[in-house]
C-alpha positions in Angstrom: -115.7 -85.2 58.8 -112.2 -85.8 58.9 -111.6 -84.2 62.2 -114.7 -85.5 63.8 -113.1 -89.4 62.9 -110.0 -87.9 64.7 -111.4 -86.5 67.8 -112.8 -90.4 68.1 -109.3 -91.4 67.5 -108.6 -89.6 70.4 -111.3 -90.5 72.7 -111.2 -94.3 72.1 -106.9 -94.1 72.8 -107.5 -92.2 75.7 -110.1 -94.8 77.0 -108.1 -97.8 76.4 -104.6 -96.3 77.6 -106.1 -95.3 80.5 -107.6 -98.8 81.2 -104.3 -100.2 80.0 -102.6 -98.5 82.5 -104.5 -99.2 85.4 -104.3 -103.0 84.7 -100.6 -102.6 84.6 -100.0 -100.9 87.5 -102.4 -103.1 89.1 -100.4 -106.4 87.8 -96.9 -104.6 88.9 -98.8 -104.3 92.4 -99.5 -108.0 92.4 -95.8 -109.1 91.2 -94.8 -107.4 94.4 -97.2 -108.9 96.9 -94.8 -111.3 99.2 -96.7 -114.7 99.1 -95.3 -115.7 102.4 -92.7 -118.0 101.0 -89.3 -118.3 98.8 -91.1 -120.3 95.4 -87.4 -119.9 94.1 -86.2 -123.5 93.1 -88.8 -125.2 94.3 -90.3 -128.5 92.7 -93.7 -129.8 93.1 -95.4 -132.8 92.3 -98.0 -135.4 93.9 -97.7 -138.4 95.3 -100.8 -140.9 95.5 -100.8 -144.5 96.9 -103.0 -146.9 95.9 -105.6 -147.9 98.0 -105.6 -151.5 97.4 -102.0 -151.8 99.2 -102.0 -148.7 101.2 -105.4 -149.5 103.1 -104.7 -147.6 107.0 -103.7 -144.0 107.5 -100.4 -146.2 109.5 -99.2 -147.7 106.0 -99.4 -144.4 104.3 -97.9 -142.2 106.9 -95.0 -144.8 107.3 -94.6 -144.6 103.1 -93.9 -140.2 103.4 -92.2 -140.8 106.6 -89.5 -143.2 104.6 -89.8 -141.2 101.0 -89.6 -137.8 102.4 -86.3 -138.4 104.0 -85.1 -140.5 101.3 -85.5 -137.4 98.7 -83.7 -135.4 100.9 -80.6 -137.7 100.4 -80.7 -136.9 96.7 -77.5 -134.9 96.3 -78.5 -131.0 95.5 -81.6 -131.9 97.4 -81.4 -128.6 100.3 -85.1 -129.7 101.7 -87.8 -131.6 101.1 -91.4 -131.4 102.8 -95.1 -132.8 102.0 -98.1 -130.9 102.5 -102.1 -132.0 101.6 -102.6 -128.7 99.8 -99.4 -127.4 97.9 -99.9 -123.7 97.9 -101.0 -122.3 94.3 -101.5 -125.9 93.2 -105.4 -125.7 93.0 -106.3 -127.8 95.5 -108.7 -126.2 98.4 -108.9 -128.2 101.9 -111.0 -126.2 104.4 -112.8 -127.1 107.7 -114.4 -126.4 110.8 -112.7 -126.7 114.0 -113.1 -125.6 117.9 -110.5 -122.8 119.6 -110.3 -123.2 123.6 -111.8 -120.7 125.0 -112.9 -118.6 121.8 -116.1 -116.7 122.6 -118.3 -117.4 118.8 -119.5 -113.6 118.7 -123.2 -113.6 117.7 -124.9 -114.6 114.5 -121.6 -115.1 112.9 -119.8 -118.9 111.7 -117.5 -120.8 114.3 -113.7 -121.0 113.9 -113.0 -122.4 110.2 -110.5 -122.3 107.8 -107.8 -123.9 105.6 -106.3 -127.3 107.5 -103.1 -128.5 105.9 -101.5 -131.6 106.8 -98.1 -131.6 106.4 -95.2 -133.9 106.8 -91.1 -134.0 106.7 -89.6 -130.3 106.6 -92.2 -128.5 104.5 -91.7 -125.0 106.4 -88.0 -125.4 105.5 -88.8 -126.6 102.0 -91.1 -123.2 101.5 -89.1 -121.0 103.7 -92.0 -120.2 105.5 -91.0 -118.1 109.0 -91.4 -119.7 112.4 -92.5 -116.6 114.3 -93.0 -118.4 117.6 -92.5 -121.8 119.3 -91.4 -124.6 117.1 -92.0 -126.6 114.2 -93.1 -130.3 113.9 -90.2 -133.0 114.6 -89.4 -136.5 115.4 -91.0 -136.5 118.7 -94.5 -135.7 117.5 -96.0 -139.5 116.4 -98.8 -140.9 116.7 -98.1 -142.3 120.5 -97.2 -138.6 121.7 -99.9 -135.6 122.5 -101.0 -134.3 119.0 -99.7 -130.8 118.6 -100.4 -127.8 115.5 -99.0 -125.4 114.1 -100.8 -122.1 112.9 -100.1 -119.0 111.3 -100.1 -115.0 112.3 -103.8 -114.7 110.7 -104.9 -117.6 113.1 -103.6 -115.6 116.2 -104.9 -112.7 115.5 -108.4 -113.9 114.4 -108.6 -116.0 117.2 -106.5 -114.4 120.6 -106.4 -110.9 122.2 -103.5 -109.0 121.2 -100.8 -109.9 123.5 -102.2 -113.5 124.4 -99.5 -116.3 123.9 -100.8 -118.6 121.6 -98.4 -121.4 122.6 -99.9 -123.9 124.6 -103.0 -123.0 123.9 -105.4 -125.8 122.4 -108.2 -126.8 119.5 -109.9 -129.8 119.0 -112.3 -130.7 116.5 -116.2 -132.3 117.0 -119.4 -130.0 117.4 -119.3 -130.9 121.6 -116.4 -129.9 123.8 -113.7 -132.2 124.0 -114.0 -133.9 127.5 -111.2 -135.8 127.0 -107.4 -134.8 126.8 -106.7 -137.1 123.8 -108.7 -135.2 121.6 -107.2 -131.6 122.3 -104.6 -130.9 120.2 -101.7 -128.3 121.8 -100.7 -125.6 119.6 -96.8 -125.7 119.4 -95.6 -123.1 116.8 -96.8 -120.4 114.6 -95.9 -119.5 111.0 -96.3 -116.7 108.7 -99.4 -116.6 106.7 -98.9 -117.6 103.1 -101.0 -117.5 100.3 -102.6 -120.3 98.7 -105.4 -119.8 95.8 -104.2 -116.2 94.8 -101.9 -112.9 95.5 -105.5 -111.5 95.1 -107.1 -113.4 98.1 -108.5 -112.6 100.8 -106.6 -113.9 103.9 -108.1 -117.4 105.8 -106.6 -118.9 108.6 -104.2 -121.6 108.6 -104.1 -124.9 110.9 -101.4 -127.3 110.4 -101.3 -131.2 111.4 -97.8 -133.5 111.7 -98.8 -136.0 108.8 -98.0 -138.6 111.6 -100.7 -137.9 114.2 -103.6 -136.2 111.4 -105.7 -139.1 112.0 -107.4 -138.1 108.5 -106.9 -140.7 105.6 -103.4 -139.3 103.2 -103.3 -141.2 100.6 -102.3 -138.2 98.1 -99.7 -135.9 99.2 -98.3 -132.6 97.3 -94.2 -132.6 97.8 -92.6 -129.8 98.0 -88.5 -129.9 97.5 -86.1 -127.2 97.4 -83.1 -127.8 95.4 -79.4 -126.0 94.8 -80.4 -125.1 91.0 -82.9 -125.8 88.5 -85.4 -127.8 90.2 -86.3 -129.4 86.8 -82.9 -131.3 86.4 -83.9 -133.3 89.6 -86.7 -134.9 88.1 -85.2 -138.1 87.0 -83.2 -138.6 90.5 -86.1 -137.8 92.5 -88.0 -140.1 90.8 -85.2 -143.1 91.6 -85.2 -142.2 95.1 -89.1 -142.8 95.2 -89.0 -146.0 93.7 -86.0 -147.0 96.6 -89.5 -147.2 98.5 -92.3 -148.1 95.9 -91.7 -149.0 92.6 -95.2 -148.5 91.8 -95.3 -144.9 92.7 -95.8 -142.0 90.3 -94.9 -138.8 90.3 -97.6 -136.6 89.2 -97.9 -132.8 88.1 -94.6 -132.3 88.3 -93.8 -128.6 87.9 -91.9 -125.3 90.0 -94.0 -123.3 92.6 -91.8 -120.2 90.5 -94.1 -121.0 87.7 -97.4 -122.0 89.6 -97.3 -118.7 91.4 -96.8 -117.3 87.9 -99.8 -119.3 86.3 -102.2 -117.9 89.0 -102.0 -114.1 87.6 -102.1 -115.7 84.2 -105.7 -114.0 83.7 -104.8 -111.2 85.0 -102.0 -110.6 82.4 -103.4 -111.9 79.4 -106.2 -109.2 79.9 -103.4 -106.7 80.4 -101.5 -107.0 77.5 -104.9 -107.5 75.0 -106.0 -104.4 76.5 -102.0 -102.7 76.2 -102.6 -104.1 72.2 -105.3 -102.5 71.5 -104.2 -99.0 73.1 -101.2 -99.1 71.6 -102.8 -99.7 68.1 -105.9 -96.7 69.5 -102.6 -94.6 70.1 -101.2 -95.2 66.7 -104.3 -94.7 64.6 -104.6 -91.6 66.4 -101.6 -90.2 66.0 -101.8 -91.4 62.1 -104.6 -89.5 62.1 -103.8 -86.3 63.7 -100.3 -85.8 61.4 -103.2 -86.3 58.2 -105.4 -84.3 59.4 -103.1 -81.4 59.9 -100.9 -82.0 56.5 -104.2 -81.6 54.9 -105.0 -78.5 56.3 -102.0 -77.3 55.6 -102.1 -78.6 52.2 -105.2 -76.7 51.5 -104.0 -73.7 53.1 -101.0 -73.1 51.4 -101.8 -70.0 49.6 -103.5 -68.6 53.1 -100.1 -69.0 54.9 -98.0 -67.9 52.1 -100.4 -64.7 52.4 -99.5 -64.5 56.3 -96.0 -64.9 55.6 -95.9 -62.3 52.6 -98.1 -59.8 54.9 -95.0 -60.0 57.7 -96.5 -62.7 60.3 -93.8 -64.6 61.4 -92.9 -68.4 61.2 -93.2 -68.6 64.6 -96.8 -67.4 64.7 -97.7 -69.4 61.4 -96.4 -72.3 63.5 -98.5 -71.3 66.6 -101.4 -71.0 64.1 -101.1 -74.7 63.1 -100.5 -75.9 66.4 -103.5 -74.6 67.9 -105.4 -76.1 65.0 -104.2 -79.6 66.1 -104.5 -79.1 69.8 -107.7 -78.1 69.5 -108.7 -81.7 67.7 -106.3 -83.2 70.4 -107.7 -82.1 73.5 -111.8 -82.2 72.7 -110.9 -86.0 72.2 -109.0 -85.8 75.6 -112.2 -84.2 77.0 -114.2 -87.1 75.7 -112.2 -89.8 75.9 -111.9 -89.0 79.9 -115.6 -89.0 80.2 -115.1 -92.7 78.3 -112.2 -93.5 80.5 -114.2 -93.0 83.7 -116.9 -95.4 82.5 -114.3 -98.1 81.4 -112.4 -98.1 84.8 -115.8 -98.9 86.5 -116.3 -101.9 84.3 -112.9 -103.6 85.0 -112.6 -102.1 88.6 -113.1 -106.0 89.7 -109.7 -106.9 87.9 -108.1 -104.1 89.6 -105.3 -104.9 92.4 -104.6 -102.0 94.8 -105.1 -99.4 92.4 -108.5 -97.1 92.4 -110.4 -97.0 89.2 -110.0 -93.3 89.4 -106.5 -93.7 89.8 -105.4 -90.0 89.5 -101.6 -90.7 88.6 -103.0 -93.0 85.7 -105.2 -90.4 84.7 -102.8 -88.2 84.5 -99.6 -90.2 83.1 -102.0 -91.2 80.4 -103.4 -87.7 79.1 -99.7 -86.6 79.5 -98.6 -89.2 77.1 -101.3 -88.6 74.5 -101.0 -85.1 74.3 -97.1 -85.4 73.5 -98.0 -87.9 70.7 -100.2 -85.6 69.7 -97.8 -82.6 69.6 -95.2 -84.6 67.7 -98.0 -85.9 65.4 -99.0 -81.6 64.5 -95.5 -80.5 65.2 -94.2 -82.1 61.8 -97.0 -80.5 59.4 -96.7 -77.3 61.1 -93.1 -76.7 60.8 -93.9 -77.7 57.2 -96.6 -74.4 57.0 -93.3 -72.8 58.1 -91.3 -73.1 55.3 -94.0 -72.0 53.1 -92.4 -69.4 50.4 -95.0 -67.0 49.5 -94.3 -66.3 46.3 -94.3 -69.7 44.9 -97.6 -70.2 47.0 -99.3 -67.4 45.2 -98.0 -68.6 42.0 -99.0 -71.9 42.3 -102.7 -70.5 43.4 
C-alpha cells in the first residue's frame, strides 16, 4: 500500500514539474520578445480636457501642441510624445481605412487595423525605429497635405516586396477619394510594436499628426522619457501642465517598464501556483521514497545481515536496495508521463513558443526527478550497508 501511495507521489510530481516547466520556459520566451520599443524610463499618464471648454478638435490640438513642448522643458525631461492609444495601456483604437491601389483579394475584409494619433515626439519618447522616410514635424498642420506614418507590418501587408511605400497614399470613406484633400501621403515608416500583449498576433499600424487627425482628441495618453526614475517627475510634470491649464489632471500615472510587466501578470501568476505545487509534488515524493525504503530496510534487517554474513558484498547489498527504489521511482515516471502528456494539452493555450510536447522539458524534468529520487534511496541503502550481521541475527 505504501508503495502504491509512492508511485502516485511520483506520477502527480512528474505531471506538475513537467507542466511547471513548460510554463516557465514559455514565460522566459515572452520576457525576451522585443516589444518594438525602449519601455526603460518611461512615464505614462492621460490627459483629458473637458468638453465644456475644449469644444473643436482646433482648441484641443492647440492644448497638446503647447503642453507637449512645455513637458519637454522640465529639466531631466529627454522626450516627450502623446499618442491616442499608449501601448500596453488597455486602450484598443482600430478602423477601417482604403490603401491606393490595394487589390481586396476575394471574400476576405478590406484594409483595417490599429489607427493611432499621435502628437509631439512620441517615436523618440518610445524609441521606436524610423525605418524609412521621416517622422511627423512642424510642417505637417492642419493647412498643409495630411501625411501618415505606418509600420513594417503595414508594408508588407499591404505592398509587393520591393514597392516603396513612401509617397504612396490612403484615405478613408467606403467610395474612392476623388478629391486630393482627402488622400493622406504616407511619409515615414516605423517598426511594428506591440500594443495589447507580447502574445499578440501582429495588426497593422497607421499613424496620424495629432494636428491634421481631423478626429475629435479630447483624451490623450503621454508618453515621456526621462534621465532616471520616471516616478520622481511626477510632481514637476504636473506644474508644467498646469503652466497651460490649471484644471488639467493627470491620470493613470504609471512606467510603460511596469505596464509591459502587468500584461504577462496572468501568465506568471499561473507559473509560479503551478512551480508551488510541483515543488511541494516533488517534496512529498521524495519524503516518500526515503520512508518507503528505510522501512524496507527496517524490516529487512536480519535478511541483509544474512547476505552480508553469507559473503555478498556492500556494494551488492547496496545495488539490492537501490533497485528496490528505482523500481518505485521509475513505474511513477512511466505514469506520471502518460499524466504529463494529458496536462500539456490542457494548458497548451497558455503556452508561448514552446510545444506541449516539449521534448527538452520532458526530458530535464524526468532527469531531475530521478536524481531526487536516487538521493531520496541512496541514504537508506548505504544504511542496509552498514548492517553487522551478527547483531542483526541477534536482535532477530
Amino acid at each position: 500500500m505504501r508503495r502504491v501511495l509512492v508511485v502516485s507521489e511520483v506520477a502527480l510530481a512528474l505531471t506538475l514539474l513537467t507542466g511547471g516547466g513548460l510554463l516557465v520556459r514559455s514565460f522566459a520566451k515572452l520576457q525576451g520578445v522585443d516589444p518594438g520599443f525602449n519601455s526603460k524610463d518611461v512615464l505614462t499618464f492621460g490627459l483629458t480636457l473637458p468638453a465644456a471648454r475644449y469644444k473643436s478638435d482646433t482648441a484641443q490640438a492647440a492644448f497638446f501642441d503647447a503642453v507637449i513642448p512645455r513637458i519637454a522643458q522640465v529639466p531631466g525631461v529627454k522626450t516627450t510624445g502623446a499618442t491616442s492609444v499608449m501601448p500596453f495601456g488597455g486602450g484598443w483604437s482600430t478602423g477601417s481605412f482604403n490603401v491606393e491601389g490595394f487589390v481586396v483579394p476575394p471574400n476576405t475584409n478590406g484594409p483595417w487595423g490599429d489607427i493611432r494619433v499621435v502628437s509631439g515626439n512620441f517615436f523618440g519618447a518610445l524609441q521606436i525605429p524610423l525605418v524609412h522616410g521621416r517622422l511627423f514635424n512642424e510642417s505637417d498642420a492642419i493647412s498643409s497635405p495630411r501625411v501618415a506614418v505606418v509600420d513594417d507590418e503595414f508594408v508588407r501587408h499591404f505592398y509587393k516586396p520591393g514597392d516603396q511605400p513612401i509617397g504612396k497614399r490612403i484615405y478613408f470613406g467606403n467610395a474612392a477619394a476623388t478629391d486630393s484633400t482627402k488622400y493622406i501621403t504616407i511619409v515615414g515608416v516605423v517598426g511594428h510594436t506591440k500594443h495589447e500583449g507580447l502574445d499578440a498576433a501582429p495588426r497593422v499600424q497607421l499613424y496620424l499628426d495629432e494636428s491634421q487627425a481631423a478626429f475629435s482628441n479630447s483624451t490623450m495618453q503621454v508618453a515621456v522619457r526621462t534621465s532616471g526614475d520616471p516616478l520622481t517627475y511626477v510632481a514637476a510634470i504636473r506644474n508644467a501642465i498646469h503652466e497651460i491649464d490649471h484644471d488639467i489632471p493627470m491620470s493613470k500615472v504609471n512606467t510603460l517598464e511596469v505596464q509591459v510587466a502587468n500584461s504577462m501578470g496572468q501568465r506568471r501568476l499561473s507559473t509560479v501556483l503551478l512551480g508551488v505545487f510541483a515543488g511541494l509534488a516533488l517534496l512529498l515524493a521524495s519524503i516518500g521514497i526515503y520512508g518507503v525504503m528505510s522501512y524496507t530496510v527496517a524490516q529487512r534487517t536480519r535478511e541483509l545481515g544474512v547476505r552480508v554474513a553469507l559473503g555478498a558484498s556492500r556494494p551488492s547489498v547496496l545495488g539490492l536496495v537501490m533497485r528496490q527504489g528505482m523500481t518505485i521511482t521509475l513505474i511513477g515516471v512511466a505514469i506520471g508521463l502518460a499524466g504529463a502528456f494529458g496536462l500539456t494539452r490542457l494548458i497548451a493555450a497558455q503556452l508561448f513558443a514552446v510545444k506541449a510536447t516539449d521534448p527538452a522539458t520532458f526530458v530535464t524534468v524526468t532527469l531531475v526527478l530521478v536524481a531526487v529520487a536516487v538521493a531520496a534511496t541512496l541514504v537508506p541503502a548505504l544504511r542496509a550497508t552498514r548492517i553487522d550481521p551478527l547483531t542483526a541475527l541477534r536482535e532477530e
